[in-house]
VOROSE-364785 format. One line per 2 residues: number of its first residue (from 1); their letters; for each residue x, y, z of N, C-alpha, C. Coordinates in steps of 0.05 Angstrom, whole numbers, plus 32768, in hexadecimal, padded with zeros to 4 digits. Example, Ala and Ser with C-alpha at 12.3 -4.5 7.8 and 13.67 -1.06 7.14 Angstrom:
# residues 2
1 = AS = 8108,7F8E,809C,80F6,7FA6,809C,8108,7FBE,809C; 8101,7FD3,808E,8111,7FEB,808F,8102,8001,809D
//
This chain:
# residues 56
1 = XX = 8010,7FE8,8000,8000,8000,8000,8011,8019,8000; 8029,801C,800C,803A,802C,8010,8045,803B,7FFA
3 = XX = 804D,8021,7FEB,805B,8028,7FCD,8045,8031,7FB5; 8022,8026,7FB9,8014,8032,7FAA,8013,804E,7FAE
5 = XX = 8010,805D,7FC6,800D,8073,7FCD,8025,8088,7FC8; 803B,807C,7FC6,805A,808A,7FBA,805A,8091,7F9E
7 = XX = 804D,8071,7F8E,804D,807D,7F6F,8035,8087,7F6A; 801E,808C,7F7B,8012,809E,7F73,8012,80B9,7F71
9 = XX = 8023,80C0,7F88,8029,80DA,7F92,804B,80E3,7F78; 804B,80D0,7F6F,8065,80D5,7F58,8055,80E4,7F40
11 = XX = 8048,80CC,7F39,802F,80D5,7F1B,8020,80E7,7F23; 8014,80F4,7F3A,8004,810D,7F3A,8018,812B,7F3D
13 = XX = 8035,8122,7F3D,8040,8131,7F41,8044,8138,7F21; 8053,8122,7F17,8054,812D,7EFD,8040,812D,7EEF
15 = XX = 802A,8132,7EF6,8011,813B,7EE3,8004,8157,7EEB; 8013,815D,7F01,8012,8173,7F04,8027,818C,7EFD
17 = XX = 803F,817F,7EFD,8051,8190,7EE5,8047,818C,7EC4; 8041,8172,7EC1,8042,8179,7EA6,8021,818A,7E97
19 = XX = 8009,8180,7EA5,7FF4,818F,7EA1,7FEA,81B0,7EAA; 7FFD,81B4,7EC2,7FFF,81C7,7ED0,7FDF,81D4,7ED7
21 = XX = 7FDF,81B9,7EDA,7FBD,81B2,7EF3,7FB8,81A8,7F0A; 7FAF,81AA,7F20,7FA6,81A0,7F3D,7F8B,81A4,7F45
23 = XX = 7F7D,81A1,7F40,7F5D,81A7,7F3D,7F56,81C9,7F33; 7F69,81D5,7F31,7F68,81F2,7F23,7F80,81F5,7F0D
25 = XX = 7F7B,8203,7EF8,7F94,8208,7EE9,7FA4,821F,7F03; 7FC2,8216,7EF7,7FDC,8222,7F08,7FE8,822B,7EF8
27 = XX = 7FF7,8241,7EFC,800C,8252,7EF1,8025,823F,7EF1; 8035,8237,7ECF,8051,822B,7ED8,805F,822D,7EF4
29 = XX = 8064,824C,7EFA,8073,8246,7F10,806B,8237,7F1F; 8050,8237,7F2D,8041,8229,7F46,8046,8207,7F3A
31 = XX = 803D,8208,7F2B,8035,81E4,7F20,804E,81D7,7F20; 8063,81E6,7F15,807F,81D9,7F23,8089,81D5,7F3C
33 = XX = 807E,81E9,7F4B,808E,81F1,7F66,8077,81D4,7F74; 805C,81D4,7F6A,804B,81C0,7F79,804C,819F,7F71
35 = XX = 805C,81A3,7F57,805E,8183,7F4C,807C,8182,7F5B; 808F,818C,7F58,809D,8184,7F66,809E,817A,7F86
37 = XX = 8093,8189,7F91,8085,8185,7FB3,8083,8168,7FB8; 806E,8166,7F97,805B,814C,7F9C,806A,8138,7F97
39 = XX = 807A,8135,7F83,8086,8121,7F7A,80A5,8116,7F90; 80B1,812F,7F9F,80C3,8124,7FB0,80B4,8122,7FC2
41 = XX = 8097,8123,7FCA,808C,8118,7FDF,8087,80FA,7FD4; 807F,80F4,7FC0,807D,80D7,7FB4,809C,80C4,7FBA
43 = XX = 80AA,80CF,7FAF,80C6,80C6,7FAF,80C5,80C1,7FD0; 80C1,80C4,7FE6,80CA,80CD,8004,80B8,80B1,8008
45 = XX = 80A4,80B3,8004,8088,809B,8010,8095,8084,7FF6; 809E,807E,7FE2,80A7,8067,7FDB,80C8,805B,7FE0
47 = XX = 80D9,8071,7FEF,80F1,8063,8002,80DE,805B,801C; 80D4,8068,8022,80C6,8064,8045,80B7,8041,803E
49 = XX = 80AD,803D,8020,809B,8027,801F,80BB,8013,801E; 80CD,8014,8009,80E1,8001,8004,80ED,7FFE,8024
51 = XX = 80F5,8013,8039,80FF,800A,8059,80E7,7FFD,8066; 80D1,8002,8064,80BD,7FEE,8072,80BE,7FCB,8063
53 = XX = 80BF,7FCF,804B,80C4,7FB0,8040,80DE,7F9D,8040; 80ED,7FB5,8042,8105,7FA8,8045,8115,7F9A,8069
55 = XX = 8101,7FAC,807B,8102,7FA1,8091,80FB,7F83,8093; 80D8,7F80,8093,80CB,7F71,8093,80D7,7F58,8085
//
C-alpha cells in the first residue's frame, strides 16, 4: 500500500508540471514549484515503503 501511494504521489506530480493543473489552472511558475513538492514528496513515501519491506 505504501509503494502504491508513492507512485501515485510521483504521477500526480508530474501531471501537474506537465498539464499545469491541480483542480484549477496554475501559472508555470506555481505548477512547477507544486509538482515538484509533489513528486519529492512521492519519491520520500516510496524509500519510506522500500525501508518498511526491506525490514520485514
Amino acid at each position: 500500500m505504501h509503494s502504491a501511494m508513492g507512485l501515485m504521489y510521483l504521477i500526480v506530480g508530474a501531471m501537474v508540471i506537465k498539464y499545469q493543473w491541480f483542480i484549477v489552472g496554475l501559472e508555470p511558475l506555481i505548477s512547477w514549484l507544486l509538482g515538484i513538492t509533489v513528486f519529492l514528496y512521492g519519491l520520500f513515501r516510496s524509500y519510506r515503503a522500500y525501508i518498511i519491506y526491506r525490514e520485514e
